[in-house]
Wavefront OBJ file of the C-alpha trace (Angstrom):
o trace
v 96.700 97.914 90.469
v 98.916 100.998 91.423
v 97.293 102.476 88.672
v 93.782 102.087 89.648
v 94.548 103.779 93.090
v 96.481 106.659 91.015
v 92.923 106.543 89.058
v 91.014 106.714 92.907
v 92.863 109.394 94.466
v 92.669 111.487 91.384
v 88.993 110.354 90.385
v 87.997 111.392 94.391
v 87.535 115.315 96.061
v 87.909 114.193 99.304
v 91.792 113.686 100.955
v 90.613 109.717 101.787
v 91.804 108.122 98.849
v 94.872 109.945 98.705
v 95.953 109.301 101.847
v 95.065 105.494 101.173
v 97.496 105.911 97.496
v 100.013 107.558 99.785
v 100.068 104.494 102.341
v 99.955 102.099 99.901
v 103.115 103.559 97.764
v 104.772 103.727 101.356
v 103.812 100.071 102.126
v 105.465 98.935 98.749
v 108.210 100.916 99.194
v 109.086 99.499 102.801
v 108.259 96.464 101.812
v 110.451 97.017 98.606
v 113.200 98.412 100.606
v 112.823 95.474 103.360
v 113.649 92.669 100.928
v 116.397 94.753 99.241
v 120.284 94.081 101.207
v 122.427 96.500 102.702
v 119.286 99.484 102.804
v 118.954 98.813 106.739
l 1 2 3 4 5 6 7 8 9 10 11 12 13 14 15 16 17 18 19 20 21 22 23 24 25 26 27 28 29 30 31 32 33 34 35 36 37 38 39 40
């Protein structure tokens, strides 16, 4: 999945899907940090 929004962004001219692949890696690495102890 990551990879096919790698694939987008890179595949794409315009800024739109890279600013979608950057939310999304920013998402999973709240998310990642949010369910991970002692990161608060």
């Amino acid at each position: 999945m990551i990879r096919q929004i790698i694939d987008l962004a890179r595949n794409a001219r315009g800024t739109l899907a890279e600013d979608l692949a950057g939310v999304a890696a920013l998402t999973v690495l709240i998310l990642g940090a949010l369910h991970l102890p002692g990161l608060t």
